[in-house]
TORKE-279013 format. One line per field, with one value per residue: x, y, z of N, C-alpha, C in turn; residue number from 1. Coordinates in pm, 1 decimal. Last residue first. Layout:
n.x <- c(X,...)
n.y <- c(Y,...)
n.z <- c(Z,...)
ca.x <- c(X,...)
ca.y <- c(Y,...)
ca.z <- c(Z,...)
c.x <- c(X,...)
c.y <- c(Y,...)
c.z <- c(Z,...)
resi <- c(NUM,...)
//
This chain:
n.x <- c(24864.4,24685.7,24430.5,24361.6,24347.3,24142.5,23968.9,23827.0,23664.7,23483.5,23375.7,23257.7,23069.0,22887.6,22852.4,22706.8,22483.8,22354.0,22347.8,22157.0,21861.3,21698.4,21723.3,21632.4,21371.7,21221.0,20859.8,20698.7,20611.8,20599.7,20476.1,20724.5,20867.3,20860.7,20764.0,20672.3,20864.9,20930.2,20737.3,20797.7,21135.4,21301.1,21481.8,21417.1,21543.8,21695.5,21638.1,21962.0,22317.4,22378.5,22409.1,22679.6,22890.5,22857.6,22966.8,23201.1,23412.0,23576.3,23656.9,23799.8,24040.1,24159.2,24325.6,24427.8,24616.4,24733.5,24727.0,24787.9,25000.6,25085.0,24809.0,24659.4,24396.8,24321.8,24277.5,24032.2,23889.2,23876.5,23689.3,23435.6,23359.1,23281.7,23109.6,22876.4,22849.1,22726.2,22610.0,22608.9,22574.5,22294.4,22209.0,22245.5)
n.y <- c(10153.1,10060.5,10080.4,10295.2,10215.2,10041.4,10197.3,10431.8,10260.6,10204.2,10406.8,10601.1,10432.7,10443.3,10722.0,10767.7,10554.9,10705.9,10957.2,10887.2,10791.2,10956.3,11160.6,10962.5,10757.0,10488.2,10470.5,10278.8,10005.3,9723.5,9485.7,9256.4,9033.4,8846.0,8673.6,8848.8,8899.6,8679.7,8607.3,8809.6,8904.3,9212.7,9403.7,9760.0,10046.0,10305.6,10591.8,10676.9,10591.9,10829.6,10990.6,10858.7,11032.1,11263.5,11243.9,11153.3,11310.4,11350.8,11126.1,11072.7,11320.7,11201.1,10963.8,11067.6,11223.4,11001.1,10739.6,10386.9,10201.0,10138.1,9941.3,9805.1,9787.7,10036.6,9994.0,9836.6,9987.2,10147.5,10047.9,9998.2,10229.1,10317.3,10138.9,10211.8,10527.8,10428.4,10065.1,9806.8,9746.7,9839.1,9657.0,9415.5)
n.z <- c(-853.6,-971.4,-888.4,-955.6,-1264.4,-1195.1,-1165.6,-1304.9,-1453.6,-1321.9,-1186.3,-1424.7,-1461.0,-1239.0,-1243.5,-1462.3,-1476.4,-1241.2,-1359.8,-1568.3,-1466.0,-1491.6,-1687.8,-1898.6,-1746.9,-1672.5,-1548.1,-1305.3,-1242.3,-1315.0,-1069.1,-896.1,-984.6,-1295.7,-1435.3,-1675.3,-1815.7,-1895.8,-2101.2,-2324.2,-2306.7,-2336.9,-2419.9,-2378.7,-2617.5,-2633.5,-2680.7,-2579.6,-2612.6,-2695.2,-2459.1,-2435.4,-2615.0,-2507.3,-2257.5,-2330.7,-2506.4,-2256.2,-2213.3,-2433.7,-2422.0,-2214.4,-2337.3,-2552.1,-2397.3,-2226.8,-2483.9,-2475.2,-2537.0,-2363.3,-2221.2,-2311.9,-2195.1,-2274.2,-2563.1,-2510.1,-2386.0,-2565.8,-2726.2,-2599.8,-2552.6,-2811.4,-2854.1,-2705.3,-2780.4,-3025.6,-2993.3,-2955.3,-2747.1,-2667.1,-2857.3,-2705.6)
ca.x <- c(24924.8,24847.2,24499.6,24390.1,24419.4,24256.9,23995.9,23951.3,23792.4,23559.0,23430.6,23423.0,23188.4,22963.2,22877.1,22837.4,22635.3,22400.9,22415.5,22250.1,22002.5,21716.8,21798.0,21758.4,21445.0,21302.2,20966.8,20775.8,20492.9,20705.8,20478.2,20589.5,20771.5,20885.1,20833.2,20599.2,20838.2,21054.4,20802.8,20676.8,21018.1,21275.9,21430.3,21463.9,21428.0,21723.4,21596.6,21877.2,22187.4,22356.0,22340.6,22606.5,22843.6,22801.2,22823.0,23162.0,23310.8,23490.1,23584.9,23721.2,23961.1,24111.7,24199.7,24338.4,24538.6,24662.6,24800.8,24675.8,24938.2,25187.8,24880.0,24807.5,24487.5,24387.3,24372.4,24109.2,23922.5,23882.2,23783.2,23524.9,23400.1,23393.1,23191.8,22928.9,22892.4,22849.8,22569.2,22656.3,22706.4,22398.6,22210.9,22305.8)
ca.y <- c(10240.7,10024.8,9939.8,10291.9,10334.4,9959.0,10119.1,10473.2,10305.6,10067.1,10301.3,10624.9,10491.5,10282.8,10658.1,10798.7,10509.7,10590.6,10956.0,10940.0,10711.7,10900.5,11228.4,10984.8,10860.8,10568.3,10435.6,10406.0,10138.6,9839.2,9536.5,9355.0,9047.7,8984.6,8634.9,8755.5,8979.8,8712.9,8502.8,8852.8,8904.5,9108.2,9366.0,9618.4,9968.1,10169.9,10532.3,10669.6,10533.2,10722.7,11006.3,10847.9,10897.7,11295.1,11256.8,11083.6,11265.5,11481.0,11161.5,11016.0,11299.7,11319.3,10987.1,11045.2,11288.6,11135.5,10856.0,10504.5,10248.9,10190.0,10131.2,9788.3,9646.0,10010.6,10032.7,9743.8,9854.5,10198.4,10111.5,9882.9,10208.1,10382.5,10135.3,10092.6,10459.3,10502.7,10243.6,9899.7,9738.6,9931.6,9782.9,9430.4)
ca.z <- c(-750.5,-1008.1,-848.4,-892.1,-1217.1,-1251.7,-1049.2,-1193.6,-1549.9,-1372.5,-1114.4,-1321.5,-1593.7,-1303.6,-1091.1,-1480.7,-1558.4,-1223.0,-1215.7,-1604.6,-1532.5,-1356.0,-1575.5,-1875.0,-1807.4,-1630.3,-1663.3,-1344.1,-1256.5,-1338.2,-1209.1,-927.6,-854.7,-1190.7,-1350.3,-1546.7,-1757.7,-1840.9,-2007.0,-2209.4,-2352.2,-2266.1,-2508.7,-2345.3,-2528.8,-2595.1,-2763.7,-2591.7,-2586.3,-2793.1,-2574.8,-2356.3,-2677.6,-2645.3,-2255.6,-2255.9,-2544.2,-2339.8,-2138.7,-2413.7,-2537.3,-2219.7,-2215.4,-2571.8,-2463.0,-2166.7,-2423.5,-2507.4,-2696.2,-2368.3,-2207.4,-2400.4,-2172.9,-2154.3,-2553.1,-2587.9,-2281.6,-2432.0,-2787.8,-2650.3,-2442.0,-2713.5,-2935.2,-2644.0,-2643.9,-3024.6,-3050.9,-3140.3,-2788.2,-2626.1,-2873.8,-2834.6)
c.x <- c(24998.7,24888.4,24640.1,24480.8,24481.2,24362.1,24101.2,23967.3,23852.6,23679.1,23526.1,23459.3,23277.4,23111.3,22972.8,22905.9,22725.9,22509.9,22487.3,22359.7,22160.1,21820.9,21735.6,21833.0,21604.7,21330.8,21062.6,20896.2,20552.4,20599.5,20537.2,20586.2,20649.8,20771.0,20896.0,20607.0,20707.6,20995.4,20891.6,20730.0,20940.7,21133.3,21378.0,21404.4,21479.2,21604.9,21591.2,21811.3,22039.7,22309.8,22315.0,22448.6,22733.7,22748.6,22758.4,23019.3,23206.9,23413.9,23520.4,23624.9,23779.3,24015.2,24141.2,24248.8,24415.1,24588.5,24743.2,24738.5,24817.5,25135.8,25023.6,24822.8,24648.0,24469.7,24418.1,24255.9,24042.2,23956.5,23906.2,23632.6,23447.5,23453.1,23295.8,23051.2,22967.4,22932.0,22725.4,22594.9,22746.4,22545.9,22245.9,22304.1)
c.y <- c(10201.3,10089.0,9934.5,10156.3,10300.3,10091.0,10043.1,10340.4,10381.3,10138.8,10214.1,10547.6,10483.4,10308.9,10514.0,10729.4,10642.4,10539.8,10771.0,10939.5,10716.6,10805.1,11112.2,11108.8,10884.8,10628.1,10541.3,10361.0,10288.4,9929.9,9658.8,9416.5,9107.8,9021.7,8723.9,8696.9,8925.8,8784.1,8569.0,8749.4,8816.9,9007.5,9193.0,9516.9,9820.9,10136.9,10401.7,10630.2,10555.7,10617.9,10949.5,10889.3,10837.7,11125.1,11238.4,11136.7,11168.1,11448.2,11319.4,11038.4,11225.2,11341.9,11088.6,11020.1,11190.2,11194.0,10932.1,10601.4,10342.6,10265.7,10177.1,9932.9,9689.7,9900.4,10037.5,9852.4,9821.9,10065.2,10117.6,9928.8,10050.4,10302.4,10232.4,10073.4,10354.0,10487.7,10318.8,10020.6,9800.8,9873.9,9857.1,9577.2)
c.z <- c(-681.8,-938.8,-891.9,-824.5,-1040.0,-1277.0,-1079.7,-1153.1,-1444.7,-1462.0,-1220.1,-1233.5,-1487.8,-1393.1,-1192.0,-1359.6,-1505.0,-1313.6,-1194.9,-1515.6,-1527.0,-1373.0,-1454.9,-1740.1,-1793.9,-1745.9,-1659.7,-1428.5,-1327.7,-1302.5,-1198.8,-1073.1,-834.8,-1089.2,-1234.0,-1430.3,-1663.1,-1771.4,-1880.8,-2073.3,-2247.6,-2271.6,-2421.9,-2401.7,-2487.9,-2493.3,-2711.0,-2683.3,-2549.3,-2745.1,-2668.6,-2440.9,-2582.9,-2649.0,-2379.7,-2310.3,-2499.2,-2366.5,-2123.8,-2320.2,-2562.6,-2308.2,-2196.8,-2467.1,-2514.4,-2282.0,-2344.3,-2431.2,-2631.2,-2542.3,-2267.1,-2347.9,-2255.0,-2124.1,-2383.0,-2568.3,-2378.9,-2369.8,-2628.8,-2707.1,-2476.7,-2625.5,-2905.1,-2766.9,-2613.2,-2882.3,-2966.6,-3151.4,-2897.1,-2650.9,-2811.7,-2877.6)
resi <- c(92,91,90,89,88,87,86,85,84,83,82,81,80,79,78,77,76,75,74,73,72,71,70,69,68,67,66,65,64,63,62,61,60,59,58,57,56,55,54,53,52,51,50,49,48,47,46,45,44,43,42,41,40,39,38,37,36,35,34,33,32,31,30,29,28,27,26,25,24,23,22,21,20,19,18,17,16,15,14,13,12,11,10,9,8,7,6,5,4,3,2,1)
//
């Protein structure tokens, strides 16, 4: 829930909703969005999980290392540019 209502996850619902109607999002605003990629990325910090204890018992091992944002950051952008080049690429 909190990465749907922080600035990020309110881009990137902005995003889906004008890709499904491309004749309503322009180069500029793609451009636009992936300026503000890192700013709204930054809005998820702070995001703790919210899993509770039941859940976390059931895990194999115990967490020993808590991730940061430079062990993160590679991975959403790696996910960002898969799901928004692939329906680019698929109209090809």
């Amino acid at each position: 829930m909190f990465a749907i209502k922080s600035q990020f996850g309110q881009q990137l619902g902005s995003l889906r909703a004008n890709v499904c109607q491309p004749q309503n999002f322009s180069c500029g605003e793609w451009e636009k969005y992936k300026a503000d990629f890192e700013t709204s990325l930054i809005s998820l910090d702070g995001y703790k999980t919210e899993v509770p204890e039941f859940q976390r018992c059931l895990k194999r091992r115990e967490t020993i290392n808590n991730l940061n944002a430079d062990d993160f950051a590679p991975f959403a952008r790696h996910l960002h540019n898969d799901r928004t080049s692939d329906p680019a690429s698929a109209a090809e």
